[in-house]
N, CA, C and O atoms as a printed pandas DataFrame, in Angstrom:
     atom_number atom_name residue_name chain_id  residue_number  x_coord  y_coord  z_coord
0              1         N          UNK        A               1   87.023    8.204   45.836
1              2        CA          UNK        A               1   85.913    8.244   46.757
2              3         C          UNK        A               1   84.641    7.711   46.090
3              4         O          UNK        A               1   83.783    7.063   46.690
4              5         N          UNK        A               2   84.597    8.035   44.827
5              6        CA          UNK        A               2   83.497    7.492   44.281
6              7         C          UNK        A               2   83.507    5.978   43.527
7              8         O          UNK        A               2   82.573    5.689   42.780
8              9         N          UNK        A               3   84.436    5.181   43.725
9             10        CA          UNK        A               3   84.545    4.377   43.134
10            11         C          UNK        A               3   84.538    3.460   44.754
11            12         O          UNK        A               3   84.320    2.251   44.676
12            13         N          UNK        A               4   84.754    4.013   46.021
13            14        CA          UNK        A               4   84.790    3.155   47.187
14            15         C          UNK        A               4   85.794    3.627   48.290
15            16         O          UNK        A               4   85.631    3.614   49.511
16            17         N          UNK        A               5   86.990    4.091   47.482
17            18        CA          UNK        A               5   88.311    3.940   48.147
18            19         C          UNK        A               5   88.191    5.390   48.977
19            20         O          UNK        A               5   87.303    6.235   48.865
20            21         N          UNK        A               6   89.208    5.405   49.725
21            22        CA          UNK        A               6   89.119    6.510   50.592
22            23         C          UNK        A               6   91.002    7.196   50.250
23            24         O          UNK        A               6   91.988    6.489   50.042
24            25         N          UNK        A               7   90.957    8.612   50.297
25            26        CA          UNK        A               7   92.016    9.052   50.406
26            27         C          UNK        A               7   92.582    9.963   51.462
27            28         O          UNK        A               7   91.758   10.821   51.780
28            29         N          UNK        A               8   93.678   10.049   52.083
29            30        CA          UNK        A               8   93.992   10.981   52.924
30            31         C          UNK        A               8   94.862   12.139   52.360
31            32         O          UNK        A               8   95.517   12.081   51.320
32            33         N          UNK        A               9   94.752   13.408   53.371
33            34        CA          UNK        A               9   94.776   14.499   52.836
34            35         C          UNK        A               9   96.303   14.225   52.266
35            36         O          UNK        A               9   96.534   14.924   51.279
36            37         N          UNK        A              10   97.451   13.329   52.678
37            38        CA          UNK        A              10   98.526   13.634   52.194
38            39         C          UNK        A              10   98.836   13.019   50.920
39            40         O          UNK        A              10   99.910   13.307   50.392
40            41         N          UNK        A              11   97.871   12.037   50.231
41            42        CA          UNK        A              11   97.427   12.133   48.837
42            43         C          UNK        A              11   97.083   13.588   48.281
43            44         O          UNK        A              11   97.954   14.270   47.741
44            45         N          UNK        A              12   95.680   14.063   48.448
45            46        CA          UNK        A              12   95.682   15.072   47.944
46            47         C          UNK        A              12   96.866   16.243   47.824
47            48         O          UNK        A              12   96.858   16.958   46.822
48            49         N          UNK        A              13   97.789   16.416   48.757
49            50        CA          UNK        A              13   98.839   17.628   48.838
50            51         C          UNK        A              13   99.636   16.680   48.112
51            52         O          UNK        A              13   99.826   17.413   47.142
52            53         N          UNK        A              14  100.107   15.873   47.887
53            54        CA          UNK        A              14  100.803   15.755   46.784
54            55         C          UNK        A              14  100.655   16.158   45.483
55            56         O          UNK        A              14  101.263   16.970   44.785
56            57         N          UNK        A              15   99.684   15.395   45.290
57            58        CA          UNK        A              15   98.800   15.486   43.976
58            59         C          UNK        A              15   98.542   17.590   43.643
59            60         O          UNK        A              15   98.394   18.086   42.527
60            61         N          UNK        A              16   98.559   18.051   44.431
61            62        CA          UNK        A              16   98.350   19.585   44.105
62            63         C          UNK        A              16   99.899   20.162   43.982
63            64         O          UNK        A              16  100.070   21.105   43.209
64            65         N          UNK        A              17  100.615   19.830   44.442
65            66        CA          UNK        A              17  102.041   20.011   44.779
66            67         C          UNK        A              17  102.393   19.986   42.703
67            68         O          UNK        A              17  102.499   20.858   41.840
68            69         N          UNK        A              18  102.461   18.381   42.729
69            70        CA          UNK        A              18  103.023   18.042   41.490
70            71         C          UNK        A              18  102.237   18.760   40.309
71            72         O          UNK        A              18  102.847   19.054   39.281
72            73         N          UNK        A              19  100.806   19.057   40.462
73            74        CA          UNK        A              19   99.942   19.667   39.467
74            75         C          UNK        A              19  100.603   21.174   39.505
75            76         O          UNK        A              19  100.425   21.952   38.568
76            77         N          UNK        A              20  101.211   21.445   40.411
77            78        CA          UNK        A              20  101.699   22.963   40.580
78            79         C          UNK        A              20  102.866   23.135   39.758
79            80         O          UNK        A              20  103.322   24.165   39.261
80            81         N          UNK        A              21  103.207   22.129   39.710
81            82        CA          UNK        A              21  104.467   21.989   39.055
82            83         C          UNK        A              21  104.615   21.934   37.715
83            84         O          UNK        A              21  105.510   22.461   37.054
84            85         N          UNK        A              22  103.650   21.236   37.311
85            86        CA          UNK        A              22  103.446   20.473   35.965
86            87         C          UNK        A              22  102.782   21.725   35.209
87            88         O          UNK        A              22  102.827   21.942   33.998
88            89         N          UNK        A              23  102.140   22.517   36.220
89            90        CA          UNK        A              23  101.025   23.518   35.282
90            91         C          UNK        A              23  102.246   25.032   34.909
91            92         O          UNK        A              23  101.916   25.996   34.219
92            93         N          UNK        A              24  103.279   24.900   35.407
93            94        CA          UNK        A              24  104.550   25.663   34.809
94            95         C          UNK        A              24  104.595   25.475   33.524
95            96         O          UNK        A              24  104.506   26.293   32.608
96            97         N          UNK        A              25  104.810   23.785   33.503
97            98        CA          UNK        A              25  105.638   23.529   32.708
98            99         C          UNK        A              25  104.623   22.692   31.632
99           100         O          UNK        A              25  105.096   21.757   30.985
100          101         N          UNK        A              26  103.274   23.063   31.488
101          102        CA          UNK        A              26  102.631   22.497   30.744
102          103         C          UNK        A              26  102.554   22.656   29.250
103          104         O          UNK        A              26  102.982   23.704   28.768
104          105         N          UNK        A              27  102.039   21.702   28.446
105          106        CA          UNK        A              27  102.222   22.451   26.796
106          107         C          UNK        A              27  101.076   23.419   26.774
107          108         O          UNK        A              27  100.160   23.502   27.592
108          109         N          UNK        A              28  101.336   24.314   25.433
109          110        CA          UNK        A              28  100.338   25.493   25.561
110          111         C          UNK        A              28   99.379   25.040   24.512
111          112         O          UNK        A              28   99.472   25.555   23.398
112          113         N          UNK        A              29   98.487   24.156   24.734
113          114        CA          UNK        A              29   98.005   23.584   23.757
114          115         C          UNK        A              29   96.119   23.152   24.465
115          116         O          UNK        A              29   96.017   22.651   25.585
116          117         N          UNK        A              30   95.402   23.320   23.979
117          118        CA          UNK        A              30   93.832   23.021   24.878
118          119         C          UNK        A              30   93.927   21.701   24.889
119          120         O          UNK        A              30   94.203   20.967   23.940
120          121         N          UNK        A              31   93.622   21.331   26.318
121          122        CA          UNK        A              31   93.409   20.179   26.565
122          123         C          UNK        A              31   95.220   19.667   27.100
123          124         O          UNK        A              31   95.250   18.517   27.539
124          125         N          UNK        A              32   96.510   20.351   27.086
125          126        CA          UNK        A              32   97.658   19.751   26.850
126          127         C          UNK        A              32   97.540   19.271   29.273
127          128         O          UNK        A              32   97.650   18.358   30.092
128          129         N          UNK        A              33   97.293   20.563   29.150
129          130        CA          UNK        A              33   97.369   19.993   31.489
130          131         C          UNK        A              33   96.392   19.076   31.200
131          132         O          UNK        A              33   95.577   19.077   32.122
132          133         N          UNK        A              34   96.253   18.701   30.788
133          134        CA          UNK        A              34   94.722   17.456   31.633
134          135         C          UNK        A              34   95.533   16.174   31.019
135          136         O          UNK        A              34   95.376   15.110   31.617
136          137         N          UNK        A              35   96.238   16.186   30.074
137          138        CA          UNK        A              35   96.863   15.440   29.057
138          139         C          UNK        A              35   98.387   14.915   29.883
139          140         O          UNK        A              35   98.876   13.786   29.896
140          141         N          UNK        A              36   98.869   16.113   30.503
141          142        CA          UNK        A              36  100.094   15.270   30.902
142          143         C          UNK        A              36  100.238   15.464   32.478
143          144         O          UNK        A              36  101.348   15.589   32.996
144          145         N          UNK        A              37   99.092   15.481   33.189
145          146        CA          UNK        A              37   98.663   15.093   34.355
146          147         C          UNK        A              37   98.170   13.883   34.905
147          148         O          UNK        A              37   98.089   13.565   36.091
148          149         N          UNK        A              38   97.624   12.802   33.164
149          150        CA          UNK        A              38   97.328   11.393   33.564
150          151         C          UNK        A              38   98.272   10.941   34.637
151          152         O          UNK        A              38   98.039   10.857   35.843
152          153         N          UNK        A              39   99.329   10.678   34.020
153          154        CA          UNK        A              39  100.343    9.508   35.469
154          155         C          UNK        A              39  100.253   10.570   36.608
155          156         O          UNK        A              39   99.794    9.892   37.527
156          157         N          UNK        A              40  100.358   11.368   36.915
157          158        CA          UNK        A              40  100.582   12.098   38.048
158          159         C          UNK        A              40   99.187   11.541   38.705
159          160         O          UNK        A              40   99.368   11.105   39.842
160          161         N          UNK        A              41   98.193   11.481   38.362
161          162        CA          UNK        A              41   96.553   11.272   38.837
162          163         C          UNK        A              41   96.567    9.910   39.297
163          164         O          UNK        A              41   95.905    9.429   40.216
164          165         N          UNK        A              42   97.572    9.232   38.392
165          166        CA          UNK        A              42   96.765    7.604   38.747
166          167         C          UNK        A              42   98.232    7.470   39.351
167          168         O          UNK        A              42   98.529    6.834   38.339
168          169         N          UNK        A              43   99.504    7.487   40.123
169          170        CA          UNK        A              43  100.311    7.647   40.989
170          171         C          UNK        A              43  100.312    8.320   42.446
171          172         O          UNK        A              43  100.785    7.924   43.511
172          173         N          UNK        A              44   99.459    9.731   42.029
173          174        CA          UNK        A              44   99.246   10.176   43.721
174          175         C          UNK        A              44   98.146    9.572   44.063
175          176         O          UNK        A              44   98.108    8.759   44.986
176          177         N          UNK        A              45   96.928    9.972   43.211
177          178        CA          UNK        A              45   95.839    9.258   43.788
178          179         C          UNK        A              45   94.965    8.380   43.177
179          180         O          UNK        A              45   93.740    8.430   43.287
180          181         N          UNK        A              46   95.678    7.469   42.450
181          182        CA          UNK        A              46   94.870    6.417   41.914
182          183         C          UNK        A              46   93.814    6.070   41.359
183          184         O          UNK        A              46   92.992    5.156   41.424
184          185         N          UNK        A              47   94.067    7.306   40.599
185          186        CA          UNK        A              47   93.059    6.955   38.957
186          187         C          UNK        A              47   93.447    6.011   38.414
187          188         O          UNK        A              47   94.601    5.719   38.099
188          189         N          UNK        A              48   92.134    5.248   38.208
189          190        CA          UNK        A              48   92.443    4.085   37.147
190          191         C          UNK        A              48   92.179    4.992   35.530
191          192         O          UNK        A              48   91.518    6.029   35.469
192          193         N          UNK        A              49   92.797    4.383   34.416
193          194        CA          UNK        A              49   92.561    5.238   32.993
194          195         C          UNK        A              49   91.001    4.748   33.071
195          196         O          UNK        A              49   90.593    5.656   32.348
196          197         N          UNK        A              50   90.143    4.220   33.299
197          198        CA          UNK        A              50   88.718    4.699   32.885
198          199         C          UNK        A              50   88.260    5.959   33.779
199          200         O          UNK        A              50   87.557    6.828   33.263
200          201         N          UNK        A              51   88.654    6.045   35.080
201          202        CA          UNK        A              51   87.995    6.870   35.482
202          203         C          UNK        A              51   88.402    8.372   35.135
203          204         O          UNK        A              51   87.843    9.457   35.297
204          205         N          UNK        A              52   90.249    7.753   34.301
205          206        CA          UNK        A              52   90.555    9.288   34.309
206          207         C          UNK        A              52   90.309    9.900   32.990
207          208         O          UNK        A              52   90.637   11.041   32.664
208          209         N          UNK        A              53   89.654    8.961   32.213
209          210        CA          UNK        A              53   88.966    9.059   30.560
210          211         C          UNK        A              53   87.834    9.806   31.260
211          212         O          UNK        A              53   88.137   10.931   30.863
212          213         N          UNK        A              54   86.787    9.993   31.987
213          214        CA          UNK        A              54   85.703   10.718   32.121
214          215         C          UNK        A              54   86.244   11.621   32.586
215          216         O          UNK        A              54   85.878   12.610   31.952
216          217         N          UNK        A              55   87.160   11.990   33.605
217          218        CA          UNK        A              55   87.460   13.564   34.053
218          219         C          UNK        A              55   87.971   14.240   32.528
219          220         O          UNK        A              55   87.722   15.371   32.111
220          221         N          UNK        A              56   88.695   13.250   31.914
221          222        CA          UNK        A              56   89.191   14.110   30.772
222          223         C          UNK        A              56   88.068   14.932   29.718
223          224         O          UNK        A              56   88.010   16.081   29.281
224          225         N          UNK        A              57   87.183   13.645   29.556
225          226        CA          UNK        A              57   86.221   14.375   28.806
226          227         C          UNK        A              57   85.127   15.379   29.422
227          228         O          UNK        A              57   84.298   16.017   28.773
228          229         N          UNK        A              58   85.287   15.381   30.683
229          230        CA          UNK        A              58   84.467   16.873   31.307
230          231         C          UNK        A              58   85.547   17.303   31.230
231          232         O          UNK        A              58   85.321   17.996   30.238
232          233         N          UNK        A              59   86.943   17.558   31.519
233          234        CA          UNK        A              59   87.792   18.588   31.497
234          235         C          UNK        A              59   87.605   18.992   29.612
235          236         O          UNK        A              59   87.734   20.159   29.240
236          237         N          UNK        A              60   87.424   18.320   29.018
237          238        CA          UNK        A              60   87.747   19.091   27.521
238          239         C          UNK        A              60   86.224   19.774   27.160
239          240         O          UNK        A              60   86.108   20.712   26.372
240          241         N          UNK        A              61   85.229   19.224   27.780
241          242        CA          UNK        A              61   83.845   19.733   27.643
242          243         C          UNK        A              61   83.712   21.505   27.872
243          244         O          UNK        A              61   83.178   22.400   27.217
244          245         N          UNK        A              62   84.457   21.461   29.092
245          246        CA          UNK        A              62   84.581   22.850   29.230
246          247         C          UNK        A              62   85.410   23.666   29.778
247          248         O          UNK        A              62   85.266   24.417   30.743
248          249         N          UNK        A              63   86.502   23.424   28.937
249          250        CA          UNK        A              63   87.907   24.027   28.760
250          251         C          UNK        A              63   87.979   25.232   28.069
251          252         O          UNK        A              63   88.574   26.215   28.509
252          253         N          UNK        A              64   87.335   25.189   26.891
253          254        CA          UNK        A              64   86.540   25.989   26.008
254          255         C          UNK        A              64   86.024   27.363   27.032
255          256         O          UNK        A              64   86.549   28.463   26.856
256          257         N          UNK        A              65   85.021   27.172   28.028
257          258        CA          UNK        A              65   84.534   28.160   29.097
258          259         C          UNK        A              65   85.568   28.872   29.805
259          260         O          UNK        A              65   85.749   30.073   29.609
260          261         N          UNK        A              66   86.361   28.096   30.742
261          262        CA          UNK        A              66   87.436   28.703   31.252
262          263         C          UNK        A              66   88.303   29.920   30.489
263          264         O          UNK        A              66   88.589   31.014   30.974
264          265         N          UNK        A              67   88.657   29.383   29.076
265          266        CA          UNK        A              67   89.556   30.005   28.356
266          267         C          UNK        A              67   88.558   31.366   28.082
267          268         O          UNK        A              67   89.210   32.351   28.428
268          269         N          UNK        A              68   87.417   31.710   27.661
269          270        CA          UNK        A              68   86.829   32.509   27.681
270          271         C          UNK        A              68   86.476   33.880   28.416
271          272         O          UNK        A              68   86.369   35.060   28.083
272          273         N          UNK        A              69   86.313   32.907   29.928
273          274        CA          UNK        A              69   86.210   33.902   30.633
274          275         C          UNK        A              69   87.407   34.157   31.006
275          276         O          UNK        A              69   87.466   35.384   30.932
276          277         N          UNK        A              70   88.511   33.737   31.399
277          278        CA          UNK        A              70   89.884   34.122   30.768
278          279         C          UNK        A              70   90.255   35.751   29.967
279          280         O          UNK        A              70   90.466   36.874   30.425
280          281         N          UNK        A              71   90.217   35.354   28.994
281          282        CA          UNK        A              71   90.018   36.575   28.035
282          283         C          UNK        A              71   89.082   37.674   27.975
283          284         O          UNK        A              71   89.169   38.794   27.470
284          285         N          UNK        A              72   88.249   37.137   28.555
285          286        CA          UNK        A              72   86.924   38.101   29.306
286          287         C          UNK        A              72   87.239   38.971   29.982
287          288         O          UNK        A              72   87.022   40.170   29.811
288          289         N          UNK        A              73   87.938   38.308   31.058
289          290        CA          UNK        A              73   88.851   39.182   32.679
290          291         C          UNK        A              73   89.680   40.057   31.893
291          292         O          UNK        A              73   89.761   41.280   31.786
292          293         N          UNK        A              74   90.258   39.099   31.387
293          294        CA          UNK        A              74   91.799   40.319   30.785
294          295         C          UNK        A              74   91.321   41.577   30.092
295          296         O          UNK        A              74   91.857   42.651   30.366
296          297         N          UNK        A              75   90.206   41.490   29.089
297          298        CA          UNK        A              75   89.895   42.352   28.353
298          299         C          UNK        A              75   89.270   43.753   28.971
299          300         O          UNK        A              75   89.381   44.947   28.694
300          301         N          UNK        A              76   88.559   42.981   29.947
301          302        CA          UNK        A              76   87.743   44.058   31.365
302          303         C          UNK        A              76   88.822   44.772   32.025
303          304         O          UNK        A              76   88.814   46.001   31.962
304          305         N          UNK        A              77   90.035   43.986   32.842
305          306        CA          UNK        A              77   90.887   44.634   33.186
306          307         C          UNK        A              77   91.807   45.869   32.476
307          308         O          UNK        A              77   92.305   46.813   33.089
308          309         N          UNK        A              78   91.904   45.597   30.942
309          310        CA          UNK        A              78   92.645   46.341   30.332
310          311         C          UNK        A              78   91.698   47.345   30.469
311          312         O          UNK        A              78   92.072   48.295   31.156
312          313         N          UNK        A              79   90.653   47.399   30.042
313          314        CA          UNK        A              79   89.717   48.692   29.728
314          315         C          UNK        A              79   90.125   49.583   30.911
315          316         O          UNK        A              79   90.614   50.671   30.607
316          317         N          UNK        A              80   89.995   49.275   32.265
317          318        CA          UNK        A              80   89.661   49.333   33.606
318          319         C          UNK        A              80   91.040   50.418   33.388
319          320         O          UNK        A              80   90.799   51.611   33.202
320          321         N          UNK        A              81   92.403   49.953   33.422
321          322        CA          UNK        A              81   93.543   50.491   33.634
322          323         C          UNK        A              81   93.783   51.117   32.474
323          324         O          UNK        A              81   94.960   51.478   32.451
324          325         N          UNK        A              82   93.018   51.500   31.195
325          326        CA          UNK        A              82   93.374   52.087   30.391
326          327         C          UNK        A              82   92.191   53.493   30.137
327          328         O          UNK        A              82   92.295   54.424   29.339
328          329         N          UNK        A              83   91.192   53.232   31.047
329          330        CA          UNK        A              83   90.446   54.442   31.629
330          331         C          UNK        A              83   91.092   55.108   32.904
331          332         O          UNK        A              83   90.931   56.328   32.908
332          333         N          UNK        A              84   91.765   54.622   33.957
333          334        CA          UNK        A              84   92.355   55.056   35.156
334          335         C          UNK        A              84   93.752   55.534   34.825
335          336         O          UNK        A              84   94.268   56.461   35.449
336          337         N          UNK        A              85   94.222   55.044   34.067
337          338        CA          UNK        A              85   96.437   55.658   33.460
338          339         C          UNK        A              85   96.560   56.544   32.583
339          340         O          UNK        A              85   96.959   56.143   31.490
340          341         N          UNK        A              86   96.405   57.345   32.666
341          342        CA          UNK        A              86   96.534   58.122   31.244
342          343         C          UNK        A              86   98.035   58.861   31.505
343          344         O          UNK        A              86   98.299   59.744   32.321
344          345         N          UNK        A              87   99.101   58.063   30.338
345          346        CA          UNK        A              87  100.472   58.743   30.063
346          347         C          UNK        A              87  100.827   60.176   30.085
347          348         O          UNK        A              87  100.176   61.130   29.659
348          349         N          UNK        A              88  102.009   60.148   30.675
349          350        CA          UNK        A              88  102.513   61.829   30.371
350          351         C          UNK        A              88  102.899   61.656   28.867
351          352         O          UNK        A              88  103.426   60.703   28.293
352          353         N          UNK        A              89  102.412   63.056   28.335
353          354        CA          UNK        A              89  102.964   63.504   27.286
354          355         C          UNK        A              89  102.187   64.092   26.313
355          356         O          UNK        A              89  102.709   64.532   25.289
C-alpha cells in the first residue's frame, strides 16, 4: 500500500494463515519469526527484499520490548496465582 499497490483481503488471510503456521514452528531464537517469514511476505503479499529489510529492522528494534513485557505478564501472573492457591498440606 505504501509503495502504490493495492491488496485484497484474500492476500492478507493468507499471509496470517501461513504466519500462523510458521509461528509454531519457528526457531527459538530473537529475531528467528521475522527471519523465516521473508518468502512467505514477498509470496503472499509482495514484499520486495528492500521493503522487507525495513520491517525487519523495526521488527528487531523492538523485539527486545515485546519479549519484556512478555516476562513482565508472566511474572505478574505468577505472583497473582501464587497469592490466590495456597496447597493442601
Amino acid at each position: 500500500m505504501l509503495s502504490g499497490g493495492s491488496l485484497h483481503a484474500g492476500a492478507f488471510a493468507q499471509y496470517i494463515f501461513l504466519l500462523s503456521i510458521l509461528a509454531v514452528a519457528a526457531p527459538g531464537v530473537p529475531g528467528g519469526m521475522v527471519l523465516a517469514a521473508a518468502p512467505i511476505a514477498e509470496s503472499a503479499i509482495g514484499l520486495a527484499p528492500p521493503q522487507y529489510a525495513i520491517l525487519m529492522a523495526a521488527y528487531l528494534a523492538i523485539d527486545g520490548v515485546g519479549t519484556a513485557c512478555n516476562l513482565t505478564g508472566d511474572g505478574a501472573i505468577a505472583l497473582v496465582v501464587d497469592k490466590i492457591w495456597k496447597p493442601r498440606g
